[in-house]
N, C-alpha and C positions, 0 to 999 in steps of 0.2 A: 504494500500500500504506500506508494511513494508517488503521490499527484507532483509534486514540488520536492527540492532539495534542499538541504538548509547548510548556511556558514554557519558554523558558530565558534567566536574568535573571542578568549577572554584575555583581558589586558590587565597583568597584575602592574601598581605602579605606587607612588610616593602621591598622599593624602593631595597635597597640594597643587599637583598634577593633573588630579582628578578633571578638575571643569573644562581646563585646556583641552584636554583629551577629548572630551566631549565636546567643544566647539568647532577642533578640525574634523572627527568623524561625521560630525551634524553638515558641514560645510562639504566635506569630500561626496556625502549621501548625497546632498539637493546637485553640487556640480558635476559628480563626475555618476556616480551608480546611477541615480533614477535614470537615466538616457540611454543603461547601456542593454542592450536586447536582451530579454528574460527578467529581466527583473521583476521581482512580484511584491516585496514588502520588507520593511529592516525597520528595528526595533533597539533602542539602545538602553541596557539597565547602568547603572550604580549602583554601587554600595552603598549600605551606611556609612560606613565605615571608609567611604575614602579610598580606598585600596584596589579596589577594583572597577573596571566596565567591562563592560558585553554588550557583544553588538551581535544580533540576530537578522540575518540577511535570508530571505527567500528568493530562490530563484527555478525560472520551469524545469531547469536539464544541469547536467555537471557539465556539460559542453557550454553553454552560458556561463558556469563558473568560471574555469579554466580561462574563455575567452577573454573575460572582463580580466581575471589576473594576470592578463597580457597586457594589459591597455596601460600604458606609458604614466596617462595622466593617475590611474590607481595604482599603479606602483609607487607615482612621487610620496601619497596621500600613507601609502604603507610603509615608507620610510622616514617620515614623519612623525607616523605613530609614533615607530619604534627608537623613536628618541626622547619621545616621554613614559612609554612601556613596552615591556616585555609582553609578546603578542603569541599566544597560542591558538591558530584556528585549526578546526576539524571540519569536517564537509559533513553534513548526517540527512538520512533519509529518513521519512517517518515511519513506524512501526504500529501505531496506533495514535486514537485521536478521539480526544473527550472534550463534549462543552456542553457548555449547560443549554438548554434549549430556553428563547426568547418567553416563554408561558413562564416558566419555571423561575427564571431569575426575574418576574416582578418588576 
């Protein structure tokens, strides 16, 4: 059951880092990912604690992944990052999938 693939890339970093990090991933999202083919939805958490983000990237095909981690302009954006954190991404497919149904959640 894999309609969509998913990034999921977490960035361990220094508290103070935090928002930085989040302004270029929010910036690199609107300029460079939404444009590029396949894209379906990206999601960015924090921590409480300062310490970390994640960023949740949907996309149709691992061939849309791939090709967008070609794209010159998303490389700059991931090297970037990783000069305010250490950046772990995994590529994951779904396995299952629960949500509350619109009656239910009121």
């Amino acid at each position: 059951m894999h309609d969509t693939m998913t990034v999921i890339n977490v960035f361990d970093l220094e508290p103070s880092k935090q928002q930085p990090l989040v302004e270029l991933l929010t910036e690199g999202a609107e300029q460079v990912v939404r444009h590029r083919p396949g894209f379906v939805a990206l999601e960015l958490l924090v921590s409480n604690d300062g310490t970390r983000v994640v960023n949740r990237a949907r996309w149709r095909s691992l061939g849309d992944i791939k090709a967008a981690f070609e794209d010159p302009a998303l490389q700059d954006y991931a090297r970037r990052a990783g000069e305010l954190a250490r950046a772990t991404p995994h590529v994951y497919s779904t396995a299952h999938r629960l949500s509350v149904s619109a009656a239910a959640a009121g």
